[in-house]
N, C-alpha and C positions, 0 to 999 in steps of 0.2 A: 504494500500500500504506500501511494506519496504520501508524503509529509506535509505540515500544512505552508512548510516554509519552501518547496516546489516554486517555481516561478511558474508556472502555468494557473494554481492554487492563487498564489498572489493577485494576478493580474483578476483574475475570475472576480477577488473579494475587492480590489480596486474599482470594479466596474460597476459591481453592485454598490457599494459603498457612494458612487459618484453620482450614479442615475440616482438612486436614493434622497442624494442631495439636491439632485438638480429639480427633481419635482416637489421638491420643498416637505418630505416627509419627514418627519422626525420617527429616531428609533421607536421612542414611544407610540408610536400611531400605526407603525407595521407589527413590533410587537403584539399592540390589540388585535388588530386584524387576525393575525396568524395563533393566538390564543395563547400566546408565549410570553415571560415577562420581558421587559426593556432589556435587561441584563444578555438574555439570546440573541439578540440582533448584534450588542456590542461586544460580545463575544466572538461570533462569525466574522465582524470587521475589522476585529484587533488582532484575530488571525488565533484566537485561542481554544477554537471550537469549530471543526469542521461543518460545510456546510452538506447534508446528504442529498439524493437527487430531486426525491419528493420536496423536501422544503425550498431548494432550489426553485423547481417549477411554481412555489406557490409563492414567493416573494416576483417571483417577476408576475405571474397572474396579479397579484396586489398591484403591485407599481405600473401595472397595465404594459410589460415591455415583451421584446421575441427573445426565448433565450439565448439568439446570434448578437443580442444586444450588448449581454454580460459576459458568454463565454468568450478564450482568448481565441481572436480571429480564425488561425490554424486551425481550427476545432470544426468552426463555423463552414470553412472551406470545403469541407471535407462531408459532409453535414447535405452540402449544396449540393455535392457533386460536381463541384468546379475544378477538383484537382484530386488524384488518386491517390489518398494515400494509406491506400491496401500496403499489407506485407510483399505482395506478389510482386514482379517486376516486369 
């Protein structure tokens, strides 16, 4: 398993952590939403608590965003079908 100090991990919590801000939510308000206290969100952005895939999918459903939004690009690439990046060669 990656760690959460992973640069790929980073970037992910960087992205949420920005959109986050950019639509002017405060942790407290996704916290509610998500039925979790304030303390779980600022965990997941301090990088002290993983985030898993279901909760993933539901902070971006909250913040109204595409997961291409938050994961790291590479991801998203690949995701599209714009770029093969199968094992295969």
């Amino acid at each position: 398993m990656k760690s959460i100090h992973d640069q790929d991990y980073i970037e992910l919590i960087a992205n949420i952590r920005n959109k986050r801000k950019e639509k002017e939510v405060l942790q407290s308000e996704l916290s509610i939403k998500l039925g979790k206290p304030q303390s779980f969100i600022s965990k997941i952005e301090r990088g002290d608590r993983r985030v898993d895939a279901i909760e993933l999918l539901n902070i971006c459903l909250l913040l109204n965003l595409k997961l291409c939004e938050v994961i790291p690009q590479k991801f998203c690439i690949g995701l599209l079908g714009k770029q093969d990046v199968s094992f295969g060669k």
